[in-house]
C-alpha positions as CSV (number, residue, x, y, z in Angstrom):
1,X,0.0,0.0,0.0
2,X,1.9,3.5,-1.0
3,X,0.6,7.0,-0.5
4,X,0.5,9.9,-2.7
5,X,4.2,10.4,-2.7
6,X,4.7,6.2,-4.0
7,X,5.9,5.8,-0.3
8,X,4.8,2.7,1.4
9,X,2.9,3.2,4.1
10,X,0.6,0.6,6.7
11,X,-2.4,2.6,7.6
12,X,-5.2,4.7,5.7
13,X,-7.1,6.5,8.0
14,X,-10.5,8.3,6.5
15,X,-10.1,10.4,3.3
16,X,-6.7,9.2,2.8
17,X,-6.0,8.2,-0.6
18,X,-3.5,5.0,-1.2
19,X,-2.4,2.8,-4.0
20,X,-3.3,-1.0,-3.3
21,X,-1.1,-3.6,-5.1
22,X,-2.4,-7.1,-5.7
23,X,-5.8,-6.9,-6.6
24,X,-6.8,-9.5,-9.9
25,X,-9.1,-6.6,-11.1
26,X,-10.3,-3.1,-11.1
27,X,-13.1,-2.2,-8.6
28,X,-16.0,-0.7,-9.6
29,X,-16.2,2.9,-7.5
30,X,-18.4,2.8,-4.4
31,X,-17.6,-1.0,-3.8
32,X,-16.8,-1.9,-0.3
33,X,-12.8,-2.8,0.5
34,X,-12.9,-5.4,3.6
35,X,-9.5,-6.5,5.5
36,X,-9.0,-9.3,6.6
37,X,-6.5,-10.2,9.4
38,X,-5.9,-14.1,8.0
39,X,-4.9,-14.3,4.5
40,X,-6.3,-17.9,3.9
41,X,-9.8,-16.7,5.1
42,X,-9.5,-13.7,2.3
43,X,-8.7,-16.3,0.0
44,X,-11.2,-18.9,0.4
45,X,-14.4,-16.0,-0.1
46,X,-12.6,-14.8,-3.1
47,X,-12.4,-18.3,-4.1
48,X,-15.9,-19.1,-3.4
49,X,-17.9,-16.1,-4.7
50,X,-15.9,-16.7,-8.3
51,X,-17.2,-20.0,-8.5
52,X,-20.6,-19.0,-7.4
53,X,-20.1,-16.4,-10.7
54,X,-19.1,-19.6,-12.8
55,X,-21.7,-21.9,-12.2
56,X,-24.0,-19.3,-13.2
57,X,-22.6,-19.1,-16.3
58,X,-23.3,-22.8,-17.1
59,X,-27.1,-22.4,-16.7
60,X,-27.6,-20.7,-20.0
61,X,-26.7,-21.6,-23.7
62,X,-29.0,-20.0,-25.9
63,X,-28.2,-16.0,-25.7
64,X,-29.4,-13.1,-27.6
65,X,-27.5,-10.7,-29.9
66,X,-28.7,-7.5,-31.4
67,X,-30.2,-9.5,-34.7
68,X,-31.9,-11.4,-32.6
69,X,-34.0,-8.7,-31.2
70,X,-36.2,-7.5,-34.1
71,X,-37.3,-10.8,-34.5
72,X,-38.1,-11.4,-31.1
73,X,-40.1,-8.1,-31.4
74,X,-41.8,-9.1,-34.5
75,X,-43.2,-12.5,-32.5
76,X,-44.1,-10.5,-29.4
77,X,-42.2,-12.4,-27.2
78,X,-39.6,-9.6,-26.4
79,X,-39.5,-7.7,-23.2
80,X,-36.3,-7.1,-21.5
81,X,-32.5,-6.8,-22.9
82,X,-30.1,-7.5,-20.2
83,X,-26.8,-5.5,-20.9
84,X,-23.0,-5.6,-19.7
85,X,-20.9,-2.9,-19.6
86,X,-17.4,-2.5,-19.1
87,X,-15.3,0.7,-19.8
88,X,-12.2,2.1,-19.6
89,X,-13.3,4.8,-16.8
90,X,-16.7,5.2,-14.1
91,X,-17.4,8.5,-16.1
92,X,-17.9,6.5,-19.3
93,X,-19.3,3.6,-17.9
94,X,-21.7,5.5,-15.8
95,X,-22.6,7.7,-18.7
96,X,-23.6,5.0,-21.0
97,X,-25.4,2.9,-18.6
98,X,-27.8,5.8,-17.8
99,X,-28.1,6.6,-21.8
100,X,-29.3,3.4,-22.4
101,X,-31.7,2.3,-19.3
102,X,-33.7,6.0,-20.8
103,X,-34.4,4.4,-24.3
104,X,-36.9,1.8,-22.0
105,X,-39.9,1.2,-23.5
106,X,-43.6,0.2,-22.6
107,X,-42.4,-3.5,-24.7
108,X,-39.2,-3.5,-24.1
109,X,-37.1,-2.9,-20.8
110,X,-33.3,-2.3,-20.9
111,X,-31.7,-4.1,-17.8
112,X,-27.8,-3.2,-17.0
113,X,-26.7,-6.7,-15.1
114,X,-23.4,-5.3,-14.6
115,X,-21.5,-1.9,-14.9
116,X,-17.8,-1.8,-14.2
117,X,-14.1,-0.9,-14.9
118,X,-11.4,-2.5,-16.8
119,X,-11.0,-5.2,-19.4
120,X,-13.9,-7.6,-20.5
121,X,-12.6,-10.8,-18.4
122,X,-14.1,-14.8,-18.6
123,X,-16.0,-14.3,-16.1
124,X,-17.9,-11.5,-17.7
125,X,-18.8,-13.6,-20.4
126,X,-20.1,-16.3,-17.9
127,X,-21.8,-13.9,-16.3
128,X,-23.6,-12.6,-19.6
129,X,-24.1,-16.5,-20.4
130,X,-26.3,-16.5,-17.3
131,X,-28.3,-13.4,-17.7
132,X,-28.7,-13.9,-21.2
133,X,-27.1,-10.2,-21.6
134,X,-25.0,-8.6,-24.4
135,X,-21.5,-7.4,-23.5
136,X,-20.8,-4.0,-24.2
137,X,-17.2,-2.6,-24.1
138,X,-16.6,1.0,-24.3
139,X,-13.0,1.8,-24.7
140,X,-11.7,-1.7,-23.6
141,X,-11.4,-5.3,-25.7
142,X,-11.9,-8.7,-24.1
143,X,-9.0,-11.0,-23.2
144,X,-8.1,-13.6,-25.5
145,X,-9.4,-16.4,-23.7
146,X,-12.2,-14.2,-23.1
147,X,-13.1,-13.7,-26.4
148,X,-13.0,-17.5,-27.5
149,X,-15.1,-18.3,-24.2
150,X,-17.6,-16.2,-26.0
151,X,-17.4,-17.9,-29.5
152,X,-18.2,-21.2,-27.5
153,X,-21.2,-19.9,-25.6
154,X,-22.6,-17.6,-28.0
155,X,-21.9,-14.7,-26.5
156,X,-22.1,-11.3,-28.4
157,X,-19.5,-8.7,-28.0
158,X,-20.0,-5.3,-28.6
159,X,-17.2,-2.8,-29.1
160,X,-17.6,0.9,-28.3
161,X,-15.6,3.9,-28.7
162,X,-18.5,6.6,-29.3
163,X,-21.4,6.4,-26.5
164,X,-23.7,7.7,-29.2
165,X,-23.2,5.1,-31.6
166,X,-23.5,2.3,-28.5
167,X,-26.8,4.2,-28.0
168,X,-28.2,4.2,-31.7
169,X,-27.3,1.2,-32.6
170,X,-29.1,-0.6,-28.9
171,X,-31.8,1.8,-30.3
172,X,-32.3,0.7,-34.1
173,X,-32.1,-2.9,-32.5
174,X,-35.5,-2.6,-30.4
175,X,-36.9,-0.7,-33.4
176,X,-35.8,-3.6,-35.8
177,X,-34.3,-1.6,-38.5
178,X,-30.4,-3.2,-38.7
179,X,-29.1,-2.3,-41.6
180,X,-26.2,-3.7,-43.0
181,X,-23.3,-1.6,-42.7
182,X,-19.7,-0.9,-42.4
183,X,-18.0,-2.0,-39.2
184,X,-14.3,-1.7,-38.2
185,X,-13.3,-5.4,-37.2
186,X,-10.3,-6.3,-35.5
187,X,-8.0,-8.1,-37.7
188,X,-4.5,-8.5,-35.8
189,X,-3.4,-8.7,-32.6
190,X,0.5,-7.9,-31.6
191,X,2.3,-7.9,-28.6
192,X,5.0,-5.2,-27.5
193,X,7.8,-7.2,-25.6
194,X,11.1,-4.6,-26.2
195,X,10.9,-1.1,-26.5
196,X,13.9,0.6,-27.9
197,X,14.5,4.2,-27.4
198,X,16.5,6.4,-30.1
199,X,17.0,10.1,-30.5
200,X,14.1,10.6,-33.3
201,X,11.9,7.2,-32.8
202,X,10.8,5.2,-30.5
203,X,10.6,1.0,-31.7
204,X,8.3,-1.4,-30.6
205,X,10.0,-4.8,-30.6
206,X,7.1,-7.1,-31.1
207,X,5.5,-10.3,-31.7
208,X,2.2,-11.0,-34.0
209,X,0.2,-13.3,-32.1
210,X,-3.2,-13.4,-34.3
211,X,-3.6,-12.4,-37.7
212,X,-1.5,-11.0,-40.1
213,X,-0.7,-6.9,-39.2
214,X,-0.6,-4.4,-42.6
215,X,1.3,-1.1,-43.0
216,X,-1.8,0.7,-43.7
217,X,-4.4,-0.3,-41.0
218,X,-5.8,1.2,-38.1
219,X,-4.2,0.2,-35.1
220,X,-5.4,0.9,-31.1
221,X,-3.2,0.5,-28.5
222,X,-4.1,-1.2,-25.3
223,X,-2.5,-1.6,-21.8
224,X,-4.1,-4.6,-19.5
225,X,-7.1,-4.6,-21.9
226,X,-7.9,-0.5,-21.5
227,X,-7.4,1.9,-24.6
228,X,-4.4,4.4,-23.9
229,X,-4.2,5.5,-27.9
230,X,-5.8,7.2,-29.1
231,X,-8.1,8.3,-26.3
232,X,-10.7,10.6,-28.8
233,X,-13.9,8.9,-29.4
234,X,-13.7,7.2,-32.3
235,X,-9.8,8.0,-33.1
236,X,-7.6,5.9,-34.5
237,X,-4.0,6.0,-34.9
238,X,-1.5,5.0,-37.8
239,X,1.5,2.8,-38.4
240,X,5.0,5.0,-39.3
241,X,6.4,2.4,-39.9
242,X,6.8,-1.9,-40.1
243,X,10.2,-3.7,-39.9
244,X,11.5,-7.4,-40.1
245,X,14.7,-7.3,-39.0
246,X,16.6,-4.2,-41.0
247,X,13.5,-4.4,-43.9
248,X,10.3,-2.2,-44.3
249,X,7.5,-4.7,-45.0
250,X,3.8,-4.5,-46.0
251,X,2.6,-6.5,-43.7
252,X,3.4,-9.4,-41.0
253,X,2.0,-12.9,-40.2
254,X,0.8,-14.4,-37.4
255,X,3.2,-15.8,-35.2
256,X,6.0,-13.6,-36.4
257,X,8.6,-11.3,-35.0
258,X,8.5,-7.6,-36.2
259,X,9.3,-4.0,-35.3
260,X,7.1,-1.3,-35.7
261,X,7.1,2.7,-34.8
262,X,3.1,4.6,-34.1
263,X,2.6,8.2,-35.2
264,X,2.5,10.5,-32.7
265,X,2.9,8.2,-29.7
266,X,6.1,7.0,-27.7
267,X,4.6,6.3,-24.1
268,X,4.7,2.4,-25.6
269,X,6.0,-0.2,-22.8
270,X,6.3,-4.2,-22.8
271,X,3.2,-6.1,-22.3
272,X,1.2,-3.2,-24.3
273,X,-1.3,-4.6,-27.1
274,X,-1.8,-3.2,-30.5
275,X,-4.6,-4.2,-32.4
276,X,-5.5,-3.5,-36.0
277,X,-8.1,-2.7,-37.5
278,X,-9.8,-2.7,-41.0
279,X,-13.5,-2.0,-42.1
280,X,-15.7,-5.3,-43.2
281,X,-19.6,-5.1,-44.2
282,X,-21.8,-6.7,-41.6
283,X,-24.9,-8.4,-42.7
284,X,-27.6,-8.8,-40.5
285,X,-30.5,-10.5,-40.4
286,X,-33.4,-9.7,-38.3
């Protein structure tokens, strides 16, 4: 535990504000912190209440997704849309949660199941499993294992980095009127391990670990699942440039080592995550 000044300290008496190393997670603001004097006893809760959060996830298989609305509507057997949302702050989290329990209607009543900070983990997905909810991630991406936990139980992911277009597209859902349209999709994930600093650049050694990376795409770049750049709604940034070894390159498979450079953006450290993106048509089907 370490004060304002990064000093370590051993009590925090009222209005004191610390830093607390060692939790698995980000807490969602106004949750309660308990101590506990026997570190096996903290444990074995912690231990319990996650599996209690798994097994709920097993009760559910069949889940809905935004297509899947319109023609629930159409049948008249539609009447509540259970949402999760992770973001990359409370403000934004907060601010999209109350945008989207207002579009309630007489038919159809938006339900937020869960509202909190940091990246979308496994045991969101379980959790959305459960509820039958749709995950919504503003500013944040799931974890790999998350994200193939969803694929197996047919959970929908929705990623966010406008609140109005979370809130227009939840919108033209309960109206029924998807249209098909032009969607960024991610397309390559690549991991920062090295970063070497020189007078006018500053090299990302790193290491494609899904897809195959282009010159030209859109990248994001994340740190422990939250968006650091760019932090605009909707921004993305570019590529200056792609290396293999001493060579520029096009592009870079999965699986492979390369070096790259971002414009505009040196804060990169090890363990960062950049993610590409290009746009893909997205049919739907109501």
């Amino acid at each position: 535990m370490f004060n304002e000044r990064n000093q370590r300290v051993q009590t925090a008496p009222p209005s004191t504000p610390v830093v607390i190393l060692g939790l698995n997670g980000a807490p969602q603001a106004g949750e309660k912190f308990k101590v506990y004097s026997d570190e096996s006893q903290a444990k074995d809760i912690a231990t319990k209440r996650s599996q209690i959060m798994r097994e709920q996830g097993l009760r559910a298989r069949k889940h809905i997704t935004l297509d899947e609305i319109g023609r629930r509507l159409a049948l008249g057997n539609f009447k509540e849309l259970n949402i999760i949302i992770k973001g990359d702050v409370d403000g934004s989290v907060e601010a999209l949660s109350d945008s989207l329990q207002k579009l309630s209607t007489p038919e159809v009543a938006i339900k937020v199941v869960l509202k909190a900070v940091g990246q979308i983990s496994e045991s969101d997905v379980l959790l959305a499993a459960a509820s039958d909810a749709i995950l919504i991630g503003f500013n944040v991406r799931p974890s790999s294992q998350a994200n193939k936990l969803a694929e197996n139980e047919g959970v929908q992911i929705k990623q966010y980095s406008i609140i109005y277009k979370a809130i227009e597209e939840i919108k033209a859902a309960m109206e029924g009127m998807l249209e098909p349209k032009v969607e960024e999709k991610e397309v390559a994930t690549v991991e920062i391990r090295e970063v070497f600093k020189f007078d006018k650049a500053t090299v990302a050694g790193s290491y494609v670990t899904e897809g195959k990376i282009k010159r030209d795409h859109k990248i994001k770049v994340y740190r422990d699942g939250i968006l650091v750049y760019p932090r605009q709604e909707g921004g993305y940034a570019e590529l200056a440039s792609l290396k293999r070894f001493k060579d520029d390159v096009k592009e870079v498979n999965n699986n492979y080592e390369c070096g790259l450079t971002i414009k505009g953006f040196t804060d990169i450290q090890p363990g960062d995550t950049v993610v590409a993106y290009e746009e893909v048509e997205i049919k739907r089907t109501l």
